[in-house]
N, C-alpha and C positions, 0 to 999 in steps of 0.2 A: 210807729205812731208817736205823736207831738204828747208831752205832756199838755191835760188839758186845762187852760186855766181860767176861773173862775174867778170875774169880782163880783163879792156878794153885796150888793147895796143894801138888800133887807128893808129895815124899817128903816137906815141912816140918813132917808130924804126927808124925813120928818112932816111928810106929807103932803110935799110942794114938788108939782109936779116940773118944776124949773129947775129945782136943786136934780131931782133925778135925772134930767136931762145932761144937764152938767155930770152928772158920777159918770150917764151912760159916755159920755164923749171923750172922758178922761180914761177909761176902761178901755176903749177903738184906740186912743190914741198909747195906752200902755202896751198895747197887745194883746189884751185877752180875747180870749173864744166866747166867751158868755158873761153876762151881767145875768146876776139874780135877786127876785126878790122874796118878800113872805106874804102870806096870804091867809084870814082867819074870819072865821064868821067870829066875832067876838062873844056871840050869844049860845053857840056851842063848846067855844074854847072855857070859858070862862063863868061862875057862875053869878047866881043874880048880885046874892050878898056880897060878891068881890067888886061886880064892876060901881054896885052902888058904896062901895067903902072911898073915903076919902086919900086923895091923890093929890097935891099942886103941881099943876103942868101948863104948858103953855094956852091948852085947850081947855083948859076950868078946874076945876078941887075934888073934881070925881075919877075913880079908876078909869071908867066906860068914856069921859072925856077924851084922856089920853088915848087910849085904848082906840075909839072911832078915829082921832086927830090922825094916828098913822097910818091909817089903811084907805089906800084906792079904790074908788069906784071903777064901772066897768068902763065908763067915758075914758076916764084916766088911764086907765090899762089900754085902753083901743089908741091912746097917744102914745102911750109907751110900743105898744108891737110896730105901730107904724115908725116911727120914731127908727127901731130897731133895725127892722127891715132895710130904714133907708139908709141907715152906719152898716148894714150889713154886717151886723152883730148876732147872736144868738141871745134869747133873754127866756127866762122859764122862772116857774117861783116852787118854794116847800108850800104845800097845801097842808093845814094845821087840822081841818077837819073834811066831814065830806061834802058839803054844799061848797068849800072853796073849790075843792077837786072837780065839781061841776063845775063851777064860776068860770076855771082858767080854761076846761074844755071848749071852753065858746072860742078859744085860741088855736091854732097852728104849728104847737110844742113841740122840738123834737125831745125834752126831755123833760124828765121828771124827780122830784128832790125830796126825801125822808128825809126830815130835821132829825138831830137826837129826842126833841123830845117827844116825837111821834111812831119813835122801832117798834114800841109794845104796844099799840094800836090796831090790834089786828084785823077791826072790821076796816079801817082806811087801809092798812097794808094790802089786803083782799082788794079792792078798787083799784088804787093805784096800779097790782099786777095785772089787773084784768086789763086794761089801758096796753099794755103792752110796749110803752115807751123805755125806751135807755132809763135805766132811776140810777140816782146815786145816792150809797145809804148812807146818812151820817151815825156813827157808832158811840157817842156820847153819853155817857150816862147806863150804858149797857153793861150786859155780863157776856159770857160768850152761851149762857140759854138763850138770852134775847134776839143773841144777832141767830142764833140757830134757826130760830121759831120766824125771825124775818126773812133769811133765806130760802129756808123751804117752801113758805108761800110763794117766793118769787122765780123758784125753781119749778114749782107744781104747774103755772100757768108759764112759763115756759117764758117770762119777761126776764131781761137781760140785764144785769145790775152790776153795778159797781161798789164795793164798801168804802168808805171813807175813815182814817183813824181819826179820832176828837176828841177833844177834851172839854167838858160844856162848862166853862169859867170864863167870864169874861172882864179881864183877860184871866191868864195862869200865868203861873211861873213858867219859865222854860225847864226847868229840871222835871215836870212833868209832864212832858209831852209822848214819853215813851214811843217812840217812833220803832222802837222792834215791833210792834203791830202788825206794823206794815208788809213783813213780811212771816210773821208765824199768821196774819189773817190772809195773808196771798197763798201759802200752804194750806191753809184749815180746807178754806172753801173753795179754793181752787178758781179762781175771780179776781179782778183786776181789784187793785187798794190803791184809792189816793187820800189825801192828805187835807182835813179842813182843820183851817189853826186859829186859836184865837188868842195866841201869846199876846205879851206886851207889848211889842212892838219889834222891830227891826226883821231881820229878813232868814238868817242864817239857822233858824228850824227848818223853814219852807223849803231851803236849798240843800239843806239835808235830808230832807224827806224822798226831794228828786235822784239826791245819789242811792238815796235805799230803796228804791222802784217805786216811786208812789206814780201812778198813771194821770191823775190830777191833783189839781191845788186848788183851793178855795178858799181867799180873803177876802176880808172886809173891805172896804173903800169906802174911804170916806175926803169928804172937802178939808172939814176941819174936826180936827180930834178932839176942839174944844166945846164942840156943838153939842147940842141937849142932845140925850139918849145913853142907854146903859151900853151901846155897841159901841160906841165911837170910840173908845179907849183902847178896843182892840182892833180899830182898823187901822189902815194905812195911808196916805195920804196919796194923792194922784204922783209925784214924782216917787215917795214911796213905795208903791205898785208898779209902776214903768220901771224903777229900776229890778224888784222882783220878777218882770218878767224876763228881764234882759240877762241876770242870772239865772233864770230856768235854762234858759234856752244853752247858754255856754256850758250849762252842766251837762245838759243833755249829750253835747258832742264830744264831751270829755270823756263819758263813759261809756260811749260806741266802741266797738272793736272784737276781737275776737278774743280766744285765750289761748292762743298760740304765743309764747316768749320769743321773738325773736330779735332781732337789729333792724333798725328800721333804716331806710334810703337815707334819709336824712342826718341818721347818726353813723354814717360810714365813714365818714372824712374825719368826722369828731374822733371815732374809736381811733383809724388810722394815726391820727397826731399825738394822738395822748396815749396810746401805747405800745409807739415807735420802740421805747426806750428798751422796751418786756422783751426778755431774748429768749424764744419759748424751743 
């Protein structure tokens, strides 16, 4: 199987339904499998006193401004799946509570998205498995009880899951991205581990992560890195991305093979010439 890749748009469309359109087409056009986004009733995420506390954003001087500025209506989401459908792209979002987890339901998903900051949520964990869809869990911000207590829900109803390694900074350093994850969490749980990254910038984590088995990837994308929003720092740019995925894929066939040592066809003529000399 394909490493699978994910560009996350999230909130980076900054709630124009044209910028998203543009992410989704530069995402087809980089190669990826999925575009995603996020999705939050604001009034359960958040509470009263936060959304009425003071914020300058492009959408007025209140938290709940910005807060409303970035999130799609269902109209908008009904543009986006058809949109998708017609790139013949995959698109799915992290639902943040559970009236969103309804919301997307009115959709034709094949998958399903745990943010880090929703593993210890356990009545939305409970829903989400009960859905039954492919989920990929983001592990951010966790312990290994957290991720315990999210897998065994999603073990119990018998839903199929992916862990993902993450770091919830945006961006981090690259020195802590700890990518052994990847494979003491593909041991613990015995489940596929991919890779969502929210480094600084450039590529050579992500393509690290693919020579250490990560099954997916998951970046940002964004138009411009200069654009308002606290994600945009850690995306990537559309040639950015296309060239990540042009590296996934060359890694991928690098590290096919068996573990038989032998000479390959190719290197027979080479041996022959170079060690003519060797008088064995």
């Amino acid at each position: 199987m394909s490493v699978f890749v994910i560009a996350e748009i999230g909130i980076n469309h900054n709630g124009d339904i044209n910028l998203a359109k543009k992410m989704i087409d530069n995402s087809v056009d980089a190669g990826a499998d999925a575009v995603k986004f996020q999705k939050r009733d604001i009034d359960m995420v958040y509470s009263r006193e936060f959304l009425e506390s003071h914020r300058e954003s492009p959408w007025g001087k209140k938290q709940k401004d910005q807060k409303l500025g970035l999130e799609f209506d269902e109209n908008q989401y009904r543009i986006i799946d058809e949109y998708c459908n017609n790139k013949k792209i995959h698109w799915f979002a992290s639902a943040w509570d559970l009236n969103s987890l309804k919301f997307l339901s009115k959709f034709d998903l094949k998958f399903n998205k745990v943010a880090s900051a929703m593993i210890v949520d356990t009545k939305l964990l409970e829903a989400i498995a009960k859905q039954g869809k492919y989920t990929f869990i983001s592990t951010g911000m966790s312990s290994f009880v957290e991720i315990d207590n999210a897998t065994s829900i999603f073990k119990k109803y018998n839903c199929e899951y992916e862990l993902m390694q993450c770091v919830s900074a945006y961006p981090f350093d690259d020195s802590m991205a700890n990518l052994n994850m990847i494979k003491k969490m593909r041991e613990k749980y015995d489940c596929k581990v991919g890779y969502s990254g929210h480094e600084k910038g450039g590529l050579a984590i992500s393509v690290a992560a693919v020579a250490l088995g990560a099954t997916s990837i998951e970046r940002h994308i964004t138009l411009d890195r200069t654009m308002y929003g606290s994600d945009q720092a850690a995306s990537l740019t559309p040639d950015g991305f296309k060239n990540l995925v042009t590296a996934i894929r060359k890694v991928e066939k690098a590290i096919k093979g068996d573990e038989n040592k032998k000479i390959l066809k190719i290197e027979e003529g080479v041996a022959k010439k170079l060690r003519e000399h060797i008088k064995v």
